[in-house]
C-alpha positions as CSV (number, residue, x, y, z in Angstrom):
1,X,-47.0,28.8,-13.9
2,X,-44.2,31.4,-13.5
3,X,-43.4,32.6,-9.8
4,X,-41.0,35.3,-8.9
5,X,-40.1,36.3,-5.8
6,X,-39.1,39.8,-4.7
7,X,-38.3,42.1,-1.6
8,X,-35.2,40.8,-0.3
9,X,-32.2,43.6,0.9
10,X,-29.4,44.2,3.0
11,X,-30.6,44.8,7.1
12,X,-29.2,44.5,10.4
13,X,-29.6,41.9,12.2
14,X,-32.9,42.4,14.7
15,X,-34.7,44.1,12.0
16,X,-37.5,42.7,9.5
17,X,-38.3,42.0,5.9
18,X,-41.7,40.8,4.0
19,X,-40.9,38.8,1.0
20,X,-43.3,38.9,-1.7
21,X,-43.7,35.7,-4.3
22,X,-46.1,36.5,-7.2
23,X,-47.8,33.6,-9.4
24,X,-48.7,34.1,-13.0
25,X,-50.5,31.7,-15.2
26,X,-51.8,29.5,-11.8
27,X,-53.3,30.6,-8.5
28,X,-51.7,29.9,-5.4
29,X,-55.0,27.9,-4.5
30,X,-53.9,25.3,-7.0
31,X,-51.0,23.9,-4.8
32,X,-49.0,24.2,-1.6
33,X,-46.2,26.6,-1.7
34,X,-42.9,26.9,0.2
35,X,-40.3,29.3,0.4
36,X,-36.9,27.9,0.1
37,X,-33.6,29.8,0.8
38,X,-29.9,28.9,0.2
39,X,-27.4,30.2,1.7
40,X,-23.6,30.3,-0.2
41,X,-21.6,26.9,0.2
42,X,-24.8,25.2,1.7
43,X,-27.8,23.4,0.3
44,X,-31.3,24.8,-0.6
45,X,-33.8,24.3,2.4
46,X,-37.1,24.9,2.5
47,X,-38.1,27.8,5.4
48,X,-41.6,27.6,5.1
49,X,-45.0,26.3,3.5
50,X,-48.2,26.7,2.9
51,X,-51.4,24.6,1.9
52,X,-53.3,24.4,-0.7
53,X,-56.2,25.9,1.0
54,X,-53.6,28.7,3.0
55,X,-55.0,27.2,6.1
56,X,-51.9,24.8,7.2
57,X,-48.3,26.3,7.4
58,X,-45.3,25.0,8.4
59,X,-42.1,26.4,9.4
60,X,-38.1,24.5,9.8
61,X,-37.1,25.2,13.2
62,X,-34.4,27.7,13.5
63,X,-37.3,30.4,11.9
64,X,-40.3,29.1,13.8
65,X,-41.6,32.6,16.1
66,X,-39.6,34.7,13.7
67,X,-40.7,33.9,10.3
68,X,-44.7,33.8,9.1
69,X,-46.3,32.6,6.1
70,X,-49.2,34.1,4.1
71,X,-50.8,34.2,1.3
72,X,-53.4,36.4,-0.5
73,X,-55.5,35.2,-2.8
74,X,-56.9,38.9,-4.6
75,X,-53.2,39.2,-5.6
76,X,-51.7,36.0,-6.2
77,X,-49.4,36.5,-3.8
78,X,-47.6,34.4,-0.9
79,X,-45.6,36.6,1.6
80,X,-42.8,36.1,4.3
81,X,-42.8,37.9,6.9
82,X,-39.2,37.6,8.9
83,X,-38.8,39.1,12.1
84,X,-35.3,39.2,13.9
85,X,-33.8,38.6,11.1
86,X,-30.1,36.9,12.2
87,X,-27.1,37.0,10.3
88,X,-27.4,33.3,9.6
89,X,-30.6,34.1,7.5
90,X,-28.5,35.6,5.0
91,X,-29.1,33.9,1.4
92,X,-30.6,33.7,-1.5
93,X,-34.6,32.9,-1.2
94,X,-36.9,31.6,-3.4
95,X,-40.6,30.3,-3.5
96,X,-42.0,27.5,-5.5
97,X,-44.6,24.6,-5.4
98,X,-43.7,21.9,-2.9
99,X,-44.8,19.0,-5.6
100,X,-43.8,19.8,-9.2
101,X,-41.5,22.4,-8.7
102,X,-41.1,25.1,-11.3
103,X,-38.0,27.1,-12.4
104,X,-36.6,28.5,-9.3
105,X,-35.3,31.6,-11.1
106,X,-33.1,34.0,-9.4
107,X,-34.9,34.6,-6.1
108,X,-34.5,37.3,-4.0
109,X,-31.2,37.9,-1.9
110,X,-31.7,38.5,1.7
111,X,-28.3,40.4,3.7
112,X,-28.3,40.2,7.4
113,X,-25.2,41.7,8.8
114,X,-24.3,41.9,12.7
């Protein structure tokens, strides 16, 4: 499975995104699926998940009420929705399967400035 995550750009901070991650080769039904970010000097953390069956999500503190998880299944695709976005959200994100984890490719870089 190849994933590839897009939509990321340079905002101000109060405004939104919607990150886009699309699957080839796999559907997103076949595993539970995070998006991950990492920000420069810092370690990559994981933002926010989704189930197997897109029912459960999960989301780190600092973007719980800001950030939402989706997924649809017609286009193999898991978005992010961030809301509010804060200068501290600025990195690089990236999706991938929580078990397993696949190349993490480039990602999508997300700019937040004040």
């Amino acid at each position: 499975v190849q994933l590839q995550a897009s939509g990321g750009g340079s905002v101000q901070a109060g405004d939104s995104l919607r990150l886009s991650c699309v699957a080839s080769g796999r559907t997103f039904s076949d595993f539970s699926t995070g998006w991950f970010r990492q920000a420069p000097g810092k370690e990559r953390e994981m933002v926010a998940a989704i189930s197997r069956n897109g029912v459960t999500a999960w989301y780190t503190d600092s973007v719980k009420g800001r950030f939402t998880i989706s997924r649809d299944d017609a286009a193999n695709t898991v978005y992010l929705q961030m809301n509010s976005l804060k200068p501290e959200d600025t990195a690089v994100y990236y999706c991938n399967r929580l078990v397993n984890p696949v190349h993490w490719g480039q990602g999508t870089l997300v700019t937040v400035s004040s």
